[in-house]
VOVO-383177 format. One record per residue (C-alpha): residue in three letters; x, y, z. Coordinates in pm, whole numbers, padded with zeros to 5 digits, always signed. Layout:
<atoms>
ALAXYZ
...
</atoms>
This chain:
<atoms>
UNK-05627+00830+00769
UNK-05368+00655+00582
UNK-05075+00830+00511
UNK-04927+00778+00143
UNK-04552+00701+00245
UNK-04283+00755-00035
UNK-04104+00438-00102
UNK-03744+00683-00247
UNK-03659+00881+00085
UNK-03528+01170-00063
UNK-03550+01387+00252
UNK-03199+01144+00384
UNK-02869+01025+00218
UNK-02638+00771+00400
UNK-02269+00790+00353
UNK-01932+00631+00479
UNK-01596+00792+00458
UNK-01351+00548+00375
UNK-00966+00679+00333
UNK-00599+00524+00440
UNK-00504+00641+00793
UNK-00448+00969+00819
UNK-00588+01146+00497
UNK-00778+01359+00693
UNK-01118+01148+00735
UNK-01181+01254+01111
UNK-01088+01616+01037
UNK-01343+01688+00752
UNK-01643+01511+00944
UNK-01529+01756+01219
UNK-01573+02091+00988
UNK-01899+01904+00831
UNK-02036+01936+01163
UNK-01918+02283+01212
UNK-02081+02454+00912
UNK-02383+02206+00920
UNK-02490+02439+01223
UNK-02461+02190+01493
UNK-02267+02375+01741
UNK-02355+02674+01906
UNK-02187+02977+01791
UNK-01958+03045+02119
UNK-01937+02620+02205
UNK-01636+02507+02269
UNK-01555+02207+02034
UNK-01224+01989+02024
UNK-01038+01887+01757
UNK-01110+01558+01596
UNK-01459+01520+01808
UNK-01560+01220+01626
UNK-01272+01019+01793
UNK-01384+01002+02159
UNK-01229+00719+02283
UNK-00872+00811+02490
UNK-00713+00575+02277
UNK-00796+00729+01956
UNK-00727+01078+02053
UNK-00346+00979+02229
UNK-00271+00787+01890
UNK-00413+00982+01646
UNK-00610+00712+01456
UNK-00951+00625+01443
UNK-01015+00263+01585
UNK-01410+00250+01591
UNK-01644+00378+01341
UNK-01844+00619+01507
UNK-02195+00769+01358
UNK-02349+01125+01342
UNK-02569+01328+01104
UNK-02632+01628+00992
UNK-02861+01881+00822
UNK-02850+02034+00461
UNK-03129+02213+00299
UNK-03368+02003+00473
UNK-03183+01669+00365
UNK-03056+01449+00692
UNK-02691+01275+00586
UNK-02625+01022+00806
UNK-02204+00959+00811
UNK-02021+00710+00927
UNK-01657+00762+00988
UNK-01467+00458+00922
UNK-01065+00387+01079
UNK-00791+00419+00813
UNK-00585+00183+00978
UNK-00579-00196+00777
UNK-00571-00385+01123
UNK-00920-00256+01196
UNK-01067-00328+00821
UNK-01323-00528+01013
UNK-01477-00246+01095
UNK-01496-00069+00786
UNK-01642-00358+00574
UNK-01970-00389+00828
UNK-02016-00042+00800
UNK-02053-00009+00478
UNK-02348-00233+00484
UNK-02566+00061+00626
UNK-02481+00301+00396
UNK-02568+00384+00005
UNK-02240+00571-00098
UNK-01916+00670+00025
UNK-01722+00972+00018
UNK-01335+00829-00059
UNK-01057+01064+00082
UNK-00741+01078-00066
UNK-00439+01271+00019
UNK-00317+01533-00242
UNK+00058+01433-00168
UNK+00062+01102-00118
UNK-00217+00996-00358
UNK-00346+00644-00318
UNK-00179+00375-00067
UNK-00265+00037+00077
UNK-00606+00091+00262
UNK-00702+00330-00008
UNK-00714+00011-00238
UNK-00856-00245+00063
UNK-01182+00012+00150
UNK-01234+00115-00245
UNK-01251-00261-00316
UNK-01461-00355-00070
UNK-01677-00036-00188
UNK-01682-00136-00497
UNK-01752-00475-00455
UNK-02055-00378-00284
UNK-02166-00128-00541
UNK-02158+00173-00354
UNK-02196+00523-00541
UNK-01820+00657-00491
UNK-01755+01024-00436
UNK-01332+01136-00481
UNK-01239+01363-00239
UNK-00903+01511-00307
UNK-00824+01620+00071
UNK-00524+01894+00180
UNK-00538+02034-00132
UNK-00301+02344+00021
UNK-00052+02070+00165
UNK+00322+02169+00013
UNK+00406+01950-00272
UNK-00005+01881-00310
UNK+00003+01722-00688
UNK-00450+01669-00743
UNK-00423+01603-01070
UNK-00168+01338-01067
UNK-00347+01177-00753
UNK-00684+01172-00994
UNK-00526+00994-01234
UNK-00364+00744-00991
UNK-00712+00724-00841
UNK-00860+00651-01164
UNK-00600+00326-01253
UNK-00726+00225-00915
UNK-01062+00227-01023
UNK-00935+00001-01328
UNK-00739-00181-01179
UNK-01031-00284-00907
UNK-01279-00406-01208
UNK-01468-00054-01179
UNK-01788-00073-01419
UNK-01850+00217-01613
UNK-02081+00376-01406
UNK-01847+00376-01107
UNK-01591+00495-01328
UNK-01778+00783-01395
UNK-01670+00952-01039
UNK-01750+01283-00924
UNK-01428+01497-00768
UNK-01447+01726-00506
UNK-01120+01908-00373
UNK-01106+02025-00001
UNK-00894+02087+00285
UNK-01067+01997+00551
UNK-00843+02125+00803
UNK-00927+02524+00672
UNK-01290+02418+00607
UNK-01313+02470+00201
UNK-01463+02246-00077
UNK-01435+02334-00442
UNK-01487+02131-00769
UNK-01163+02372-00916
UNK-00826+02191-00765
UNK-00691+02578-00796
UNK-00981+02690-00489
UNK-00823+02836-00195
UNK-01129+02950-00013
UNK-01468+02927+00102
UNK-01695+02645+00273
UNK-01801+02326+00226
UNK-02125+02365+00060
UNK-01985+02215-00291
UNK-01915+01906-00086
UNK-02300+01910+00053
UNK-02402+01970-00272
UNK-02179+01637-00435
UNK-02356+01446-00154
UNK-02698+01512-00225
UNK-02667+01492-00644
UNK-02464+01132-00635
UNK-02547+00945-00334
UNK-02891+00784-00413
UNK-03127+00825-00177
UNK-03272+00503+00020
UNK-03560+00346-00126
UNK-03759+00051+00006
UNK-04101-00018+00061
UNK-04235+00138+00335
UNK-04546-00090+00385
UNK-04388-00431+00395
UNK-04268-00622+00716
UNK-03979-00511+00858
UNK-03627-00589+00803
UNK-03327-00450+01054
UNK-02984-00559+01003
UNK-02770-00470+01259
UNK-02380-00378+01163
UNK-02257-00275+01544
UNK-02329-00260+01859
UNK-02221-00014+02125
UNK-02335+00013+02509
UNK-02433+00216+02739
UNK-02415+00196+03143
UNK-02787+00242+03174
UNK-02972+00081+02889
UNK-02715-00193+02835
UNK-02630-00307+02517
UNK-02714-00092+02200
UNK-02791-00248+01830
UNK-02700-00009+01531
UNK-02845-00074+01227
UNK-03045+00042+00911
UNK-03368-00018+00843
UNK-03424-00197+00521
UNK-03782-00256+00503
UNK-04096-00189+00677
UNK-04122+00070+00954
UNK-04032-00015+01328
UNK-04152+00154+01644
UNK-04097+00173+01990
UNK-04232-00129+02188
UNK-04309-00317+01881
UNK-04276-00706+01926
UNK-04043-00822+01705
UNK-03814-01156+01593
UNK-03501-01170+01655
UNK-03285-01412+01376
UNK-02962-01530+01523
UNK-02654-01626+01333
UNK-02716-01969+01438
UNK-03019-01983+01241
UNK-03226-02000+01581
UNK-03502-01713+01638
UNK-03635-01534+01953
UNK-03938-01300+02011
UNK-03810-00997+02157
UNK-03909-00614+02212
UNK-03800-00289+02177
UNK-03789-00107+02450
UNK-03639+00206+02294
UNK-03575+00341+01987
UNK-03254+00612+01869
UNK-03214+00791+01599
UNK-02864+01046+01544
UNK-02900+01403+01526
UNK-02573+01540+01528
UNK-02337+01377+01815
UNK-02585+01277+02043
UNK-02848+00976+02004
UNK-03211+01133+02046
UNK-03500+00897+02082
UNK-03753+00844+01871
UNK-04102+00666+01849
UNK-04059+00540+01512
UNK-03833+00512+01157
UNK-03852+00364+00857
UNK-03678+00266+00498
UNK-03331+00418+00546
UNK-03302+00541+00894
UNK-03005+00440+01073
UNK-03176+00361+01428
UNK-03001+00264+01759
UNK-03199-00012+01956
UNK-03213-00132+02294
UNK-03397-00365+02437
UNK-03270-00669+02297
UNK-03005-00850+02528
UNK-02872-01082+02310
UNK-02780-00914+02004
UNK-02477-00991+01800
UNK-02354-00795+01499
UNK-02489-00911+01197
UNK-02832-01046+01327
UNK-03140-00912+01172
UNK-03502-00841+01363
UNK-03804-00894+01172
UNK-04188-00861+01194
UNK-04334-01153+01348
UNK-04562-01215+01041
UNK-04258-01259+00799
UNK-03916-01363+00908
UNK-03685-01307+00627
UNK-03339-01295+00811
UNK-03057-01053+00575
UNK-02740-01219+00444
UNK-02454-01063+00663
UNK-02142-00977+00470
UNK-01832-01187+00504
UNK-01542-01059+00703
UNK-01154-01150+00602
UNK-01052-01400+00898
UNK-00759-01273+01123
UNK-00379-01309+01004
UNK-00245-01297+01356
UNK-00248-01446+01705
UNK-00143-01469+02005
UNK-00188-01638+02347
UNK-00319-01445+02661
UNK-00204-01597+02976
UNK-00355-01580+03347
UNK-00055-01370+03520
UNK+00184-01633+03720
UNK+00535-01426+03764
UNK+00608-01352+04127
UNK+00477-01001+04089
UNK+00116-01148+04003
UNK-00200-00988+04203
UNK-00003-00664+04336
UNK-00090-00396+04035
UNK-00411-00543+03862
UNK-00757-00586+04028
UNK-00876-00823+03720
UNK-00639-01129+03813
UNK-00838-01474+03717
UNK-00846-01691+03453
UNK-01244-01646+03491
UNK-01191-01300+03475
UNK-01007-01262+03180
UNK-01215-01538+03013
UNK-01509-01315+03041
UNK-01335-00996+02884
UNK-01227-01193+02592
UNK-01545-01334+02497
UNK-01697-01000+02554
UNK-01450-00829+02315
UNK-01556-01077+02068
UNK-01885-00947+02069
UNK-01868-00578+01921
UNK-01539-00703+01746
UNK-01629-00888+01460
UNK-01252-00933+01297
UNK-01113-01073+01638
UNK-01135-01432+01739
UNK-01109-01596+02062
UNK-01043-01976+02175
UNK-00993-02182+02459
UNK-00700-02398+02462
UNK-00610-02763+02672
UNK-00504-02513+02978
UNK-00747-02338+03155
UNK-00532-02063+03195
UNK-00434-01967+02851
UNK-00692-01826+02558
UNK-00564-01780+02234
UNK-00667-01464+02095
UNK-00659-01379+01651
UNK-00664-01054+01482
UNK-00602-00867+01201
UNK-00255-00764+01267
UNK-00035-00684+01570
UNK-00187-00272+01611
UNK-00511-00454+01621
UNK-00405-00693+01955
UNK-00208-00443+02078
UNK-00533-00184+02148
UNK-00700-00474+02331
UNK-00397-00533+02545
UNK-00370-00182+02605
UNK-00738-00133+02670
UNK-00735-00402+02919
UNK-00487-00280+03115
UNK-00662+00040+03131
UNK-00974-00129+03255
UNK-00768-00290+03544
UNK-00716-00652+03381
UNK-00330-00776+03480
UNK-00240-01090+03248
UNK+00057-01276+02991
UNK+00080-01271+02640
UNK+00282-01462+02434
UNK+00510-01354+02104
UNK+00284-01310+01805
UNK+00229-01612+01553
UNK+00082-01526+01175
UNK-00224-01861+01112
UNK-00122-02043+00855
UNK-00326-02308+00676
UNK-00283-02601+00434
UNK-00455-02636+00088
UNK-00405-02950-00140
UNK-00164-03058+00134
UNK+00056-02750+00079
UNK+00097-02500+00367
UNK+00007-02172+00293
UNK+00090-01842+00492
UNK-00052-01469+00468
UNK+00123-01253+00300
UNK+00141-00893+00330
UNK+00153-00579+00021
UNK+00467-00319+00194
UNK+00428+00006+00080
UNK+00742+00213+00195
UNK+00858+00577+00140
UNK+01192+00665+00296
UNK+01458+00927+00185
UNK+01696+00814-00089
UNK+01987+00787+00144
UNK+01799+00481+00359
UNK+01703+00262+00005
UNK+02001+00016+00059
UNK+01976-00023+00423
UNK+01524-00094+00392
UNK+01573-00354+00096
UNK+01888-00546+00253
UNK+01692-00618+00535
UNK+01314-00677+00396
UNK+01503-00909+00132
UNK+01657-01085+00459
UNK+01291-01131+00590
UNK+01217-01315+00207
UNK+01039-00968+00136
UNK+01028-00949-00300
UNK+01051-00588-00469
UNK+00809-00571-00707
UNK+00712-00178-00780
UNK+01008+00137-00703
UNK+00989+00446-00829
UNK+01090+00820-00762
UNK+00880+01116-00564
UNK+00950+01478-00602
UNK+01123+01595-00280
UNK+01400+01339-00324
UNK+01170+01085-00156
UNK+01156+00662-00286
UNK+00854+00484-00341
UNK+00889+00099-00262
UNK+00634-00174-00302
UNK+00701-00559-00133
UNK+00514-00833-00115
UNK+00629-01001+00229
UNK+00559-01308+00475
UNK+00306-01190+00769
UNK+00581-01269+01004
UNK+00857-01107+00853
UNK+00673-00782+00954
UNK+00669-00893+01295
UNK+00928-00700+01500
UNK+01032-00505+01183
UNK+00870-00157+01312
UNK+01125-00050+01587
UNK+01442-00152+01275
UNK+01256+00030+01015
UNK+01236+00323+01210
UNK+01602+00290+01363
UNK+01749+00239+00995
UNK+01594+00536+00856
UNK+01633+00775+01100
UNK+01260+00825+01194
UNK+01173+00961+00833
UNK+01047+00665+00663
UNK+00707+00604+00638
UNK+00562+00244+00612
UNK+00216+00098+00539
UNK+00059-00220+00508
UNK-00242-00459+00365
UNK-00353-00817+00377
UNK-00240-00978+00002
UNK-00363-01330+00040
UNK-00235-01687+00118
UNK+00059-01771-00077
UNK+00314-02083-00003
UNK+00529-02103+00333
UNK+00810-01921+00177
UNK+01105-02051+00434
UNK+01256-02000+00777
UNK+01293-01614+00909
UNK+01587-01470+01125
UNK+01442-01202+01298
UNK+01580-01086+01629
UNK+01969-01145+01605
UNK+02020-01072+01968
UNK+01978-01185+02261
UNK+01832-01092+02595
UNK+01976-00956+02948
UNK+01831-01177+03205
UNK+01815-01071+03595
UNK+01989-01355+03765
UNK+01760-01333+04082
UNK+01477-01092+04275
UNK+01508-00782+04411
UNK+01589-00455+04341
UNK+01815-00308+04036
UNK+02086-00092+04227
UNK+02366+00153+04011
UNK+02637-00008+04121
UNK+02474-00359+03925
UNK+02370-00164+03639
UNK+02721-00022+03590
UNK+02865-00324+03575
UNK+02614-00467+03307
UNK+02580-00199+03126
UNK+02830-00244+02844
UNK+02710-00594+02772
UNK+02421-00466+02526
UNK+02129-00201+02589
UNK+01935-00202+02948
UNK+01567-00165+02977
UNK+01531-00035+03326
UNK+01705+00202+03588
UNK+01792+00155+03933
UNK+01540+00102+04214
UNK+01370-00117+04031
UNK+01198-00420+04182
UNK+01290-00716+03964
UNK+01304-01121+03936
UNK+01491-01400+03861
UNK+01391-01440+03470
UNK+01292-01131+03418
UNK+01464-00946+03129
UNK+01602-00649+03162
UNK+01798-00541+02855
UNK+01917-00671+02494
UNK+02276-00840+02514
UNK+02543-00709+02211
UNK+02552-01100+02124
UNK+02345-01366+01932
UNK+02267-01553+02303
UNK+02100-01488+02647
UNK+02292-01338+02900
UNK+02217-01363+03306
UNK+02355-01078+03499
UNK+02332-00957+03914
UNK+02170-00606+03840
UNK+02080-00636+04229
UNK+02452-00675+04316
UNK+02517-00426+04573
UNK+02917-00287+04637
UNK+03051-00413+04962
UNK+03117-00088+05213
UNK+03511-00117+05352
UNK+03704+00107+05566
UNK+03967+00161+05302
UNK+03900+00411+05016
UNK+04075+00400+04710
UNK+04159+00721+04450
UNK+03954+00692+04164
UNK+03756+00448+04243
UNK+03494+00614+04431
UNK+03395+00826+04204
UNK+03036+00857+04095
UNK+02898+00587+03882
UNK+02764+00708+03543
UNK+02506+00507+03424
UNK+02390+00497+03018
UNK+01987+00618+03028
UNK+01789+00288+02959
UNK+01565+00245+02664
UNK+01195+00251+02774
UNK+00988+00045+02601
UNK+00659+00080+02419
UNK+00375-00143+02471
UNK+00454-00252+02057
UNK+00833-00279+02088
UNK+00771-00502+02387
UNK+00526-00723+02186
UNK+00837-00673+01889
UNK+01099-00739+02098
UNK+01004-01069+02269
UNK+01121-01441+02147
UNK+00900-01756+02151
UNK+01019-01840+02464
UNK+00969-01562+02641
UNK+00656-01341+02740
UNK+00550-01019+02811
UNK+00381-00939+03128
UNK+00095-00681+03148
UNK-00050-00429+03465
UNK-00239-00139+03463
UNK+00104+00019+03639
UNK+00401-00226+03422
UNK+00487-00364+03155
UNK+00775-00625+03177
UNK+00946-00911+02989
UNK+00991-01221+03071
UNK+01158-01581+03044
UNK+00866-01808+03008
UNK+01085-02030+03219
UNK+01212-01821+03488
UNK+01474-02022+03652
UNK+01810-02034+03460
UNK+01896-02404+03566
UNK+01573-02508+03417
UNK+01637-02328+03124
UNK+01980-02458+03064
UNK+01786-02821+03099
UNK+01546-02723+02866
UNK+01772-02642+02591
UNK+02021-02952+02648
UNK+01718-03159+02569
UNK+01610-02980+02254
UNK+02002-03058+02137
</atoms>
């Protein structure tokens, strides 16, 4: 008997929610999942469960999308949560290829800000059905209706038709677990927010009898089943060991089959023995399957466009380990080794790019930005991999025989008192002003449009010039012309003038030259560097100088040595700090700086050449 299939789904709704970093994305999906009934009454559940990855939950920030579902009045919603963070766009633009709406989170404070724009564009651009969230509505100084309209000149501004325009608002806190449609609502659940879903979002609809169509918009894996295709199905119906076509990005084709078949209920992946139009299926089986491939019935192969990702802005060269330390923290050592983990990253990373060079020994590695290489350097080291990189370069590129580099939109919010100090040195980096205006609370709103590589290094100042209470965000704004020569570190390093180990006595005696990096004990090498000098040049110092034991004691000069406590740095001030010619090396136990030239005579060569 035939079943007569629906070709509108209305039993499912897929959404995405898309917000800037930190609006409180990860934190509503969690209380979704709470009052949907998928937890038992006395389970334990952690904050923020959505972001499992160490990473994410040490940082704060959502770096993969991650998928679950849940149940409302018999209606699945499938939801994607997307990162915040502009470096890891990549992964919010794929995403929204498997949904039909998207739920768009904004703070009630601090109203719309860089990635608010990037994900609503790319939303819109895609005609997705856009539902406003106005999120920590009880937040101090929470201003919804303002942030509506600002919300709505975003809309404008972004070439919103007039259905889009026509937005439904919902105002939560997703931290107390409330939803209302009156901004005033202190209380209650987050059925409202159900209910916005299922009246706005469009339900899937496809025909259920034609050949199938998958397109697959990430990829996860799994220790036992190997590699894992996620992806929606567009057409058709699939099932479990079906024989299927797999269409490659190369435009080449392979028969293939699936050997299981996934489907989300809640956190977990359950499988299934078939889907069809609409379900967001997880499939393994298929060995090799890239992001953006589609599988189709063997009777009619009509491969899916894929959407276009922005190319990276940023990149930087990872180098086989060759400082006299090499081989004695990492287990991963090899140029073969690291070769392989590069190319694999490539592979559920669609915004990253990787290349060989003319040395076998270095790949050079592009992303979006330097948070974006900086959680693959960090991940690496975690996984064992020991290796170089070199300073961060932005890619430029040449039009009509002009050179063109990216250029970045700086949204910054710091105290009054800090204004001068922010624009004096963004201007100094050729950043331009082009939007300032006042925030209650005595706070300044700044907008810049600035050089890729002015950013570079800027973090650590930023921070340091305001005291820790400025806040500072930014988003990809396009090619523009090579706007001039940067000055960005204005001092120079502390150098250790040959191996061993750092001793007080050597410290002491360096320690008023400029700012030391490590303590003593400390095993280090000619080249290596080991502070910041006070001056505009490279300094070599004896930090393993020892004092020579005599007979003879002298008043006052014995006394204990008090040493200044060193700066420690971060695995993105190191990346900040370093020069072109210098490197920073990377264990699983250290992370240390470099000359890229370790021996001083060489270096001295080196430089009387380039005069």
């Amino acid at each position: 008997m035939k079943v007569n299939l629906l070709k509108t789904r209305v039993d499912i709704r897929n959404i995405a929610i898309i917000a800037h970093v930190d609006h409180g994305k990860t934190t509503l999906v969690d209380e979704l999942l709470k009052q949907s009934g998928i937890f038992r009454q006395n389970e334990q559940v952690q904050d923020r469960v959505m972001d499992s990855n160490d990473l994410e939950r040490e940082r704060g920030i959502t770096i993969l999308s991650k998928n679950t579902s849940v149940q409302y009045n018999n209606i699945k919603i499938n939801i994607v949560d997307t990162p915040g963070h502009a470096d890891f766009g990549g992964e919010v633009e794929r995403i929204l290829m498997m949904v039909d709406g998207v739920l768009l989170l904004v703070d009630a404070f601090e109203g719309c800000m860089p990635q608010t724009r990037f994900v609503l564009k790319k939303a819109l651009g895609l005609e997705k059905k856009v539902v406003v969230v106005v999120n920590k509505i009880d937040r101090p100084g929470a201003r919804p209706d303002e942030v509506i309209d600002e919300v709505l000149d975003l809309f404008i501004e972004l070439g919103a038709n007039d259905d889009q325009l026509e937005f439904p608002v919902v105002y939560a806190s997703g931290r107390d677990g409330y939803a209302s449609v009156d901004p005033s609502a202190r209380g209650g659940d987050m059925r409202p927010l159900f209910d916005a879903i299922i009246e706005n979002i469009e339900a899937p609809k496809g025909d259920v009898d034609a050949p199938l169509q998958v397109l697959f918009s990430s990829l996860d894996y799994d220790d036992y089943i190997g590699r894992i295709g996620i992806g929606r199905v567009e057409r058709g119906r699939i099932n479990r060991n079906d024989n299927v076509v797999l269409c490659k990005a190369d435009g080449s084709q392979e028969n293939v089959k699936i050997s299981r078949l996934y489907q989300f209920d809640g956190l977990k992946r359950v499988e299934v023995e078939s889907a069809s139009v609409g379900d967001i299926i997880c499939v393994s089986g298929i060995t090799g399957l890239n992001i953006g491939e589609t599988i189709c019935s063997p009777d009619c192969i009509e491969p899916l466009p894929f959407i276009k990702i922005d190319e990276p802005t940023i990149s930087m060269n990872f180098i086989v380990n060759d400082s006299p330390f090499a081989g004695k923290e990492g287990k991963f050592v090899t140029s073969r080794n690291l070769r392989d983990r590069l190319f694999k990253e490539v592979e559920t990373n669609v915004s990253m790019r990787v290349e060989e060079t003319e040395s076998t020994d270095t790949f050079k590695v592009s992303g979006r930005g330097e948070l974006h290489l900086s959680i693959l350097i960090e991940t690496m080291r975690r996984q064992g991999y020991e290796f170089q990189v070199s300073r961060p370069k932005v890619i430029t590129k040449i039009e009509n025989g002009v050179l063109l580099e990216p250029m970045e939109l700086l949204i910054v919010e710091v105290p009054e008192e800090y204004v001068g100090a922010v624009m004096m040195k963004i201007g100094s980096r050729r950043g331009e002003l082009e939007n300032m205006g006042t925030r209650d609370g005595g706070s300044t709103h700044l907008e810049f449009k600035i050089p890729a590589r002015g950013l570079i290094g800027y973090r650590s100042e930023f921070m340091t010039d305001t005291n820790g209470n400025g806040i500072m965000n930014n988003l990809f704004a396009g090619y523009e012309p090579f706007k001039g020569d940067i000055e960005t570190r204005e001092r120079g390093s502390i150098v250790a003038h040959e191996s061993g180990e750092s001793t007080a006595y050597g410290l002491f005696n360096t320690q008023d030259r400029g700012r030391l990096f490590i303590g003593p004990g400390v095993p280090v090498y000619e080249g290596m560097i080991v502070g910041e000098c006070s001056k505009n040049e490279d300094l070599t110092c004896n930090i393993c100088k020892a004092k020579h034991l005599t007979n003879t004691r002298a008043s006052g000069s014995d006394d204990a040595l008090r040493l200044v406590p060193h700066t420690v740095l971060s695995l993105e001030q190191s990346m900040e700090f370093i020069k072109d010619d210098e490197l920073m090396e990377v264990t699983p136990v250290s992370i240390r700086l470099r000359k890229t030239i370790l021996s001083k005579d060489l270096r001295l060569k080196q430089q009387f050449k380039k005069k």
